[in-house]
C-alpha positions in Angstrom: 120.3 85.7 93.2 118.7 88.3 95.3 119.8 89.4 98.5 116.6 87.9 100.2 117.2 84.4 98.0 121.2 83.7 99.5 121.5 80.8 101.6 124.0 79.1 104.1 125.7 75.9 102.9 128.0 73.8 105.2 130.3 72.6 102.3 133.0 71.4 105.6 131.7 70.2 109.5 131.6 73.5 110.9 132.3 75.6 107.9 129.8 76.9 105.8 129.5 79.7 102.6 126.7 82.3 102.2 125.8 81.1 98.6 124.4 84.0 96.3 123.9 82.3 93.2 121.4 80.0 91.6 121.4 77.0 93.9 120.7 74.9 89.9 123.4 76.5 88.3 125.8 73.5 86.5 129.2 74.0 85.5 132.0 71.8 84.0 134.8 72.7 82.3 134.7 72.7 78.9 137.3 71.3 75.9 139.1 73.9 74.6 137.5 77.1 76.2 141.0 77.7 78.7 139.7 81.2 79.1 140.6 80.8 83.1 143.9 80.1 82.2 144.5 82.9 80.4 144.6 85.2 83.3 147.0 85.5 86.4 146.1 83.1 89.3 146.7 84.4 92.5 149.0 81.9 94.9 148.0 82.2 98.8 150.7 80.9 101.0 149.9 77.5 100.9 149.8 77.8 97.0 153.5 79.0 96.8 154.7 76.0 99.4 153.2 73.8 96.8 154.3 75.0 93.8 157.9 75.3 95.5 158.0 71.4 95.3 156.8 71.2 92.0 158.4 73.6 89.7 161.1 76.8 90.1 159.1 79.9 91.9 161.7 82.0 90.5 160.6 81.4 86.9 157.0 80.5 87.3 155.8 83.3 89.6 155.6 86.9 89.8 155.0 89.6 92.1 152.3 92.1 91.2 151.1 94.5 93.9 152.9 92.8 96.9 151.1 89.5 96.1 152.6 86.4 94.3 151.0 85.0 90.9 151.7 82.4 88.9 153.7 84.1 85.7 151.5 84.8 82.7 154.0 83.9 79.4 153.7 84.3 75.9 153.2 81.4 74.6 154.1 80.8 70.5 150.7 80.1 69.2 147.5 81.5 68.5 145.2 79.2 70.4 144.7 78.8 74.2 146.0 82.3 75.0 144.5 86.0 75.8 144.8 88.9 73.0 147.9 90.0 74.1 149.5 86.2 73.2 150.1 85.1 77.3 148.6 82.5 79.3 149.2 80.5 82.7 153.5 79.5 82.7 152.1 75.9 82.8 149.3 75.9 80.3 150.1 73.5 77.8 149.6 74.3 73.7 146.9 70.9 74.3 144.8 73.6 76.6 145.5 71.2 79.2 147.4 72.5 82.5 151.0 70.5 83.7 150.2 71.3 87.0 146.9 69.4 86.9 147.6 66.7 84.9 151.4 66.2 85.5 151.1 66.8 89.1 147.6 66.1 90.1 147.5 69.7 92.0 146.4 72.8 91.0 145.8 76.1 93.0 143.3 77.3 95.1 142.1 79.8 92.8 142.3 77.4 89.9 139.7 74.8 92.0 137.6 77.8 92.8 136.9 79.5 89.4 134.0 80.4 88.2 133.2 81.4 91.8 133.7 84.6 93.0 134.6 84.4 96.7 135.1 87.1 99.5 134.8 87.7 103.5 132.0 89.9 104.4 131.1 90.4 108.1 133.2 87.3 109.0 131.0 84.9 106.4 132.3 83.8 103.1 130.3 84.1 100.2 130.5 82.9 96.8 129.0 83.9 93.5 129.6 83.0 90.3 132.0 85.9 88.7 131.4 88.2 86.6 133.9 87.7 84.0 132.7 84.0 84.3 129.4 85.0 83.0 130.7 86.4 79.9 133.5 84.3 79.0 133.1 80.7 80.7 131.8 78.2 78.3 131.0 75.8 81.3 128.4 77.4 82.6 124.8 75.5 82.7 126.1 72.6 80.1 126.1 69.8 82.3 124.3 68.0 84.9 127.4 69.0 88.0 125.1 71.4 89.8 127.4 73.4 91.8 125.8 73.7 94.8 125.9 70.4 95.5 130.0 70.0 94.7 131.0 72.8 96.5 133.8 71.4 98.3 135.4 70.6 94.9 135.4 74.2 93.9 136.1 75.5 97.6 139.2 73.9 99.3 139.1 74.4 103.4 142.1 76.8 103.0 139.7 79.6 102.2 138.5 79.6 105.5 141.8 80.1 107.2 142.2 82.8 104.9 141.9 87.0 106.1 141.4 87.9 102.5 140.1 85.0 100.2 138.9 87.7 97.4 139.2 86.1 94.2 138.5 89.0 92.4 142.1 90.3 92.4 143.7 89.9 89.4 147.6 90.4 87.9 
């Protein structure tokens, strides 16, 4: 989406995105693709509390570059994992996540993916990622136009946030 085409989308009362993406863009996750899961996931503050009362931080997290992330493990198999043989501590050999499922949580940058979301003179903005665009299967296959579920992809935590930037990775 062009700089002149972004748009302002209250997706809370009072708190609104600057949207830079196709406002008919549809995305749902797909069977099998897991390629989300494959990565680190950042945990924000919040994040870690909840995990904390769901599983051991001590074996399910690491710290990379003073920042906490859920622990990338090999995993013994050869589907539902990167290259290198690792995926997300608590994604399953089904493709599905425990956390998800098991606990019926997941974290924020889990619910926000494919979006890409940073501060930028004191708005948020979202986009769909880059790295989505090459590897996400559920792009533009169904009828969930994102625009319209934002507040399933964007939980109200992000706003409270200094540096929401979902680009940073483990």
């Amino acid at each position: 989406m062009s700089a002149d085409a972004t748009r302002r989308v209250e997706v809370y009362p009072g708190r609104e995105v600057v949207v830079e993406f196709d406002p008919e863009l549809t995305f749902e996750c797909v069977e099998d693709c897991t390629w989300c899961c494959q990565h680190g996931v950042l945990l924000y503050d919040d994040d870690l509390l909840e995990l904390a009362r769901r599983a051991n931080l001590a074996e399910t997290t690491t710290d990379f570059r003073g920042e906490k992330f859920v622990t990338r493990e090999r995993k013994d198999r050869d589907e539902h994992v990167a290259d290198d043989g690792c995926a997300c501590a608590f994604l399953r050999e089904d493709g599905l996540c425990s956390l998800h499922l098991e606990e019926d949580w997941k974290p924020t940058r889990c619910s926000v993916f494919p979006l890409g979301v940073w501060r930028e003179d004191g708005d948020l903005h979202v986009d769909i990622r880059d790295s989505a665009h090459d590897h996400c299967e559920g792009l533009n296959v169904s009828d969930r136009v994102v625009i319209d579920n934002l507040d399933a992809f964007l939980p109200e935590l992000l706003w409270e946030l200094e540096n929401p930037d979902s680009e940073r990775e483990l």
